[in-house]
mmCIF file of the C-alpha atoms, coordinates in Angstrom:
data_MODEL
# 
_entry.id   MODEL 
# 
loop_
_atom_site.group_PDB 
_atom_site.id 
_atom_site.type_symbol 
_atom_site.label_atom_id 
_atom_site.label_alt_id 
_atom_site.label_comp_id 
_atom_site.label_asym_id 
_atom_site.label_entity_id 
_atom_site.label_seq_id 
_atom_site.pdbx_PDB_ins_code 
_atom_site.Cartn_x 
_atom_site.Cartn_y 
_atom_site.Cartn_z 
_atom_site.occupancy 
_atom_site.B_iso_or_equiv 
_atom_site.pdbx_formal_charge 
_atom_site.auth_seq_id 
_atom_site.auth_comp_id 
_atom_site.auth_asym_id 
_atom_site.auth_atom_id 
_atom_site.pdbx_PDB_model_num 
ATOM 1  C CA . UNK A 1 1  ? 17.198  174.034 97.032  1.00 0.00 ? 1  UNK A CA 1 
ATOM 2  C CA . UNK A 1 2  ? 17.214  176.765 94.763  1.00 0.00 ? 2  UNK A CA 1 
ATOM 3  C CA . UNK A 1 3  ? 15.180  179.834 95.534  1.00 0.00 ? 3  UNK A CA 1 
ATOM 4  C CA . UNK A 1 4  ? 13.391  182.101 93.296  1.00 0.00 ? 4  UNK A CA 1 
ATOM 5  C CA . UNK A 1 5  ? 10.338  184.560 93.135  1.00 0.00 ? 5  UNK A CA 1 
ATOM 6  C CA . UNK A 1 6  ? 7.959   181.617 91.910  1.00 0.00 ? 6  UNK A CA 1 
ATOM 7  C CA . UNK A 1 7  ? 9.272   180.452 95.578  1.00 0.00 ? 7  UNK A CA 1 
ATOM 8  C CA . UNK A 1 8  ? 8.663   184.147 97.438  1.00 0.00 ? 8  UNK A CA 1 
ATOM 9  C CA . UNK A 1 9  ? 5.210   184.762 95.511  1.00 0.00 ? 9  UNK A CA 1 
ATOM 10 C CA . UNK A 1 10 ? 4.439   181.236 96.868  1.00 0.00 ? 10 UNK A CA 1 
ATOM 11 C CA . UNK A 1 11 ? 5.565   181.849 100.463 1.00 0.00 ? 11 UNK A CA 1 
ATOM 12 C CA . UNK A 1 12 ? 3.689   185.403 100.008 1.00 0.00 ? 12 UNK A CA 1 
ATOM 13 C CA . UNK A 1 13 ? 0.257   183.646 99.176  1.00 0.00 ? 13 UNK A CA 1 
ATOM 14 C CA . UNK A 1 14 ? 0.941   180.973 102.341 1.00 0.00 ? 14 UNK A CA 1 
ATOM 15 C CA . UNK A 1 15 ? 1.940   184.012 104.781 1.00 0.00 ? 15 UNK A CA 1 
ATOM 16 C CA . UNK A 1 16 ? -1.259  186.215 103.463 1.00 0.00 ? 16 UNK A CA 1 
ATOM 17 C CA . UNK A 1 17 ? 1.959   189.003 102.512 1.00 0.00 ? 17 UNK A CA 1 
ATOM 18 C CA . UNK A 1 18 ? 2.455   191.163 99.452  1.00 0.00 ? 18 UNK A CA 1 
ATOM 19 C CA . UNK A 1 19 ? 5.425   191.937 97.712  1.00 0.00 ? 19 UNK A CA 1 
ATOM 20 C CA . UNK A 1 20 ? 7.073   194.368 95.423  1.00 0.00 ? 20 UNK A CA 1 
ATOM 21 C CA . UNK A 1 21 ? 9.291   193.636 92.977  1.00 0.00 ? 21 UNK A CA 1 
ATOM 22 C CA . UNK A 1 22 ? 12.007  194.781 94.320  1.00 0.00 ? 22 UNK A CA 1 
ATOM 23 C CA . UNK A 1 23 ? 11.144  193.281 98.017  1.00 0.00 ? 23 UNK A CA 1 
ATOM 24 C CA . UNK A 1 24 ? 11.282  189.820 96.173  1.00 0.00 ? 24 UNK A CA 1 
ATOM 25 C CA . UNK A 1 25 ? 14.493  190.289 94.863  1.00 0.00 ? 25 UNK A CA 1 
ATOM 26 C CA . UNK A 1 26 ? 16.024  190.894 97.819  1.00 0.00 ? 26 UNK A CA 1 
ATOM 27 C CA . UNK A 1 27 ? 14.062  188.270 99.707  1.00 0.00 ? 27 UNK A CA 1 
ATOM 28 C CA . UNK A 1 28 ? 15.472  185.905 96.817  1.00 0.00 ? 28 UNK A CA 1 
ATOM 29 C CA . UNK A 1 29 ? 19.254  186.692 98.132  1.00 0.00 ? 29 UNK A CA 1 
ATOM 30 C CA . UNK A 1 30 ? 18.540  187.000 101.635 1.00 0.00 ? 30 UNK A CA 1 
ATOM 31 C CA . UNK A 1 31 ? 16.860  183.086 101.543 1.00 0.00 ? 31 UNK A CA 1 
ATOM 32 C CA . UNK A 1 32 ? 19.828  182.450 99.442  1.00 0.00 ? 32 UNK A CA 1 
ATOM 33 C CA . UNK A 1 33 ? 22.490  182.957 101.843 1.00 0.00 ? 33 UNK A CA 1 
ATOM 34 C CA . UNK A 1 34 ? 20.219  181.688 104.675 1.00 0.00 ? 34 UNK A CA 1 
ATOM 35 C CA . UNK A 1 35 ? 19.975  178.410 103.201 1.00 0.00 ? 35 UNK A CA 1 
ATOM 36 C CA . UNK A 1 36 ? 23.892  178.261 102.157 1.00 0.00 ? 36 UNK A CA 1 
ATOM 37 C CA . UNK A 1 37 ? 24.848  178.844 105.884 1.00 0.00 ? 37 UNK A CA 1 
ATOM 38 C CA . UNK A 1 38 ? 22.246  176.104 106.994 1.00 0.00 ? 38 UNK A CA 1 
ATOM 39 C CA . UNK A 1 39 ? 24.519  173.545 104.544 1.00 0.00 ? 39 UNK A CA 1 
ATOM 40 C CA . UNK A 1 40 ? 27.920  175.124 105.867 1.00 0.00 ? 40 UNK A CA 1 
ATOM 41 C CA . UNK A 1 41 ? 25.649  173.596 109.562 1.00 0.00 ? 41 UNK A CA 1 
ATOM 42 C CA . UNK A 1 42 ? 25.024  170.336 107.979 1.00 0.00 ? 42 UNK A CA 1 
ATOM 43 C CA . UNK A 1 43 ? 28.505  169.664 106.565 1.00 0.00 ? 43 UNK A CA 1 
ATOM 44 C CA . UNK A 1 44 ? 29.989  169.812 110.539 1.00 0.00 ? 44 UNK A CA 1 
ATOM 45 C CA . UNK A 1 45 ? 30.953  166.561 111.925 1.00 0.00 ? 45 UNK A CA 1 
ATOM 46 C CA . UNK A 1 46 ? 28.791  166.207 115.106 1.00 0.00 ? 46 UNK A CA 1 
ATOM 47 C CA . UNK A 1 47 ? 29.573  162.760 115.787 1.00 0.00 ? 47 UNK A CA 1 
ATOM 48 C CA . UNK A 1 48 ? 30.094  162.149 119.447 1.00 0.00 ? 48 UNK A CA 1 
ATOM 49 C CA . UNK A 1 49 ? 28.085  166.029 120.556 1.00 0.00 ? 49 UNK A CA 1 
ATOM 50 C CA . UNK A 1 50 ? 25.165  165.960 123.086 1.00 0.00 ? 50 UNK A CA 1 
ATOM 51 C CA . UNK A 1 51 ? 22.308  168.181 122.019 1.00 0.00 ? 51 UNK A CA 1 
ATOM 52 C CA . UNK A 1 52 ? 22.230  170.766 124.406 1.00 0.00 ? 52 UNK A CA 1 
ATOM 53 C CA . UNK A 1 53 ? 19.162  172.345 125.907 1.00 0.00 ? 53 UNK A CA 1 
ATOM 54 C CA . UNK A 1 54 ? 20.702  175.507 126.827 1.00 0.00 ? 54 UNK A CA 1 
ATOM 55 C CA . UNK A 1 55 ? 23.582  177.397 126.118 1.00 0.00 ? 55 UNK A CA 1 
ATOM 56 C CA . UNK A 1 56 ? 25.491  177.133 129.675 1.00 0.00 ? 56 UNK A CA 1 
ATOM 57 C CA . UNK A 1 57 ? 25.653  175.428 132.501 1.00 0.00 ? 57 UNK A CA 1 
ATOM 58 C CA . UNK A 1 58 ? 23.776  177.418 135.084 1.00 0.00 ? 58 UNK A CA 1 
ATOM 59 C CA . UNK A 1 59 ? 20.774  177.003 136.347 1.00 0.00 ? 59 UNK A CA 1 
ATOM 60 C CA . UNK A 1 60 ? 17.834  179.272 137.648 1.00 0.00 ? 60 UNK A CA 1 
ATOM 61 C CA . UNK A 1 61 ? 18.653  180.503 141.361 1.00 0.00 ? 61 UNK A CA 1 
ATOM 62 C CA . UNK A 1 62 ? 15.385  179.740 142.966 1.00 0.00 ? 62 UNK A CA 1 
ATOM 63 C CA . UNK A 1 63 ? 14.967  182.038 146.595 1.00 0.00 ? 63 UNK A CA 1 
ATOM 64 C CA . UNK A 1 64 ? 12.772  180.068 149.361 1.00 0.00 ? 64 UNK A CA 1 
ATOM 65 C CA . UNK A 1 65 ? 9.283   180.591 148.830 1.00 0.00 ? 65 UNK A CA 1 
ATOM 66 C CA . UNK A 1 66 ? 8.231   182.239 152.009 1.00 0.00 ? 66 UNK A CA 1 
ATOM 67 C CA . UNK A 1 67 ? 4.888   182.919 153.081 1.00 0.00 ? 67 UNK A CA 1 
ATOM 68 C CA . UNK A 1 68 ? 4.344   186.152 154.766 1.00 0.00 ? 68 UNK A CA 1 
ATOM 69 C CA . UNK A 1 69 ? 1.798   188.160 155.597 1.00 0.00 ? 69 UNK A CA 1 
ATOM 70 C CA . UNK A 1 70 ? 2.770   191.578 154.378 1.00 0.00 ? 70 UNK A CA 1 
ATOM 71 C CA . UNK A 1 71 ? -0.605  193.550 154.829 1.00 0.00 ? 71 UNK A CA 1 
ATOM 72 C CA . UNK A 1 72 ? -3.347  192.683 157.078 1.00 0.00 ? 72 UNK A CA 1 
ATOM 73 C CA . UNK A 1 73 ? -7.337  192.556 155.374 1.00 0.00 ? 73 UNK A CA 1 
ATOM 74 C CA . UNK A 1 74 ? -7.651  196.587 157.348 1.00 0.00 ? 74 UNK A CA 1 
ATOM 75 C CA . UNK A 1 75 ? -4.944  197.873 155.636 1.00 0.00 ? 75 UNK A CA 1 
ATOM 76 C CA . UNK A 1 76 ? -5.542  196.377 152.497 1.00 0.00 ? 76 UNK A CA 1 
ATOM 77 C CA . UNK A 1 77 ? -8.838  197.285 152.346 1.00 0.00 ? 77 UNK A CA 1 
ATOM 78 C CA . UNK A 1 78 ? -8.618  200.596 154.129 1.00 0.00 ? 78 UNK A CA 1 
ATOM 79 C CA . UNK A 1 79 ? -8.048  203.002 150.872 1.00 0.00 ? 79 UNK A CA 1 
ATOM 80 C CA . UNK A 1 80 ? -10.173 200.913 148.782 1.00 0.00 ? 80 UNK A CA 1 
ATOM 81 C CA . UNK A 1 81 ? -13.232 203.377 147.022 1.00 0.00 ? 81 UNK A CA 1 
ATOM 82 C CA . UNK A 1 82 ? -15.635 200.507 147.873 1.00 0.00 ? 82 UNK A CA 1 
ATOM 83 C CA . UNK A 1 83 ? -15.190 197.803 149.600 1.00 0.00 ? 83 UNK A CA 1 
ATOM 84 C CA . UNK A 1 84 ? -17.255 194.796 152.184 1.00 0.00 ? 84 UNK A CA 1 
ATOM 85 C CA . UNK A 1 85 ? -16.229 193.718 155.606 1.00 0.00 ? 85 UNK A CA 1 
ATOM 86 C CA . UNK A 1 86 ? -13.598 191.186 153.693 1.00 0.00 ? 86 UNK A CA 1 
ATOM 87 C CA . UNK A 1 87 ? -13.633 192.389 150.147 1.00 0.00 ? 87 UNK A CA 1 
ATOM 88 C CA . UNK A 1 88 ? -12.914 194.550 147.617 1.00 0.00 ? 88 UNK A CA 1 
ATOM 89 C CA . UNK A 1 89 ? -16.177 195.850 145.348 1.00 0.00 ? 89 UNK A CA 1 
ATOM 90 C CA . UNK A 1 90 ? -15.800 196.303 142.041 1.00 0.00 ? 90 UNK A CA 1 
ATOM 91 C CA . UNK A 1 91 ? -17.803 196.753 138.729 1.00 0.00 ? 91 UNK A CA 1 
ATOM 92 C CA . UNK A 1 92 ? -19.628 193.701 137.162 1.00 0.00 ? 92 UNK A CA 1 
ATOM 93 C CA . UNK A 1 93 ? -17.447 192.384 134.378 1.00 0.00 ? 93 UNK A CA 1 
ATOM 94 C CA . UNK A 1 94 ? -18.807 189.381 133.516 1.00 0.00 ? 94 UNK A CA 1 
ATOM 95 C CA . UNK A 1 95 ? -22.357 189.188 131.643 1.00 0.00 ? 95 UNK A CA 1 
ATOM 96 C CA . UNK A 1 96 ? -25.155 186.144 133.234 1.00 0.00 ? 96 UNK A CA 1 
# 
């Protein structure tokens, strides 16, 4: 595929960009050599390769999920600038 401005003005009106002249240009090259590396891709021999997911072998280290009480409903509540028995007060956010 063979790109040109008529290509980048066309990718420009699709991506609601502008251009200048000069920005095209180099756009042309840069899509250029982008597209020449993703042929170099398709000319490897893959025959015989899983698709891989990830790049390694490792896998998240999940620690036990622990419940634990860290603060009891006193404390939490006990600097709050208003508050209930049980809750914390606060401003009205959402309109009836």
């Amino acid at each position: 595929m063979e790109i040109t401005e008529k290509t980048i003005d066309h990718l420009a009106h699709l991506s609601k960009l502008e251009f200048s002249a000069e920005d095209k240009t180099e756009m042309v090259g840069d899509l250029q050599k982008i597209l020449s590396f993703i042929e170099q891709l398709n000319g490897l021999d893959t025959e015989g390769i899983e698709p891989m997911v990830y790049m390694n072998e490792e896998y998240n280290k999940m620690r036990e999920d622990i419940h634990e009480q860290t603060y009891s409903k006193q404390e939490a509540l006990k600097n709050a600038p208003r508050k209930d028995t049980d809750y914390f007060k606060v401003p009205k956010v959402l309109k009836s």
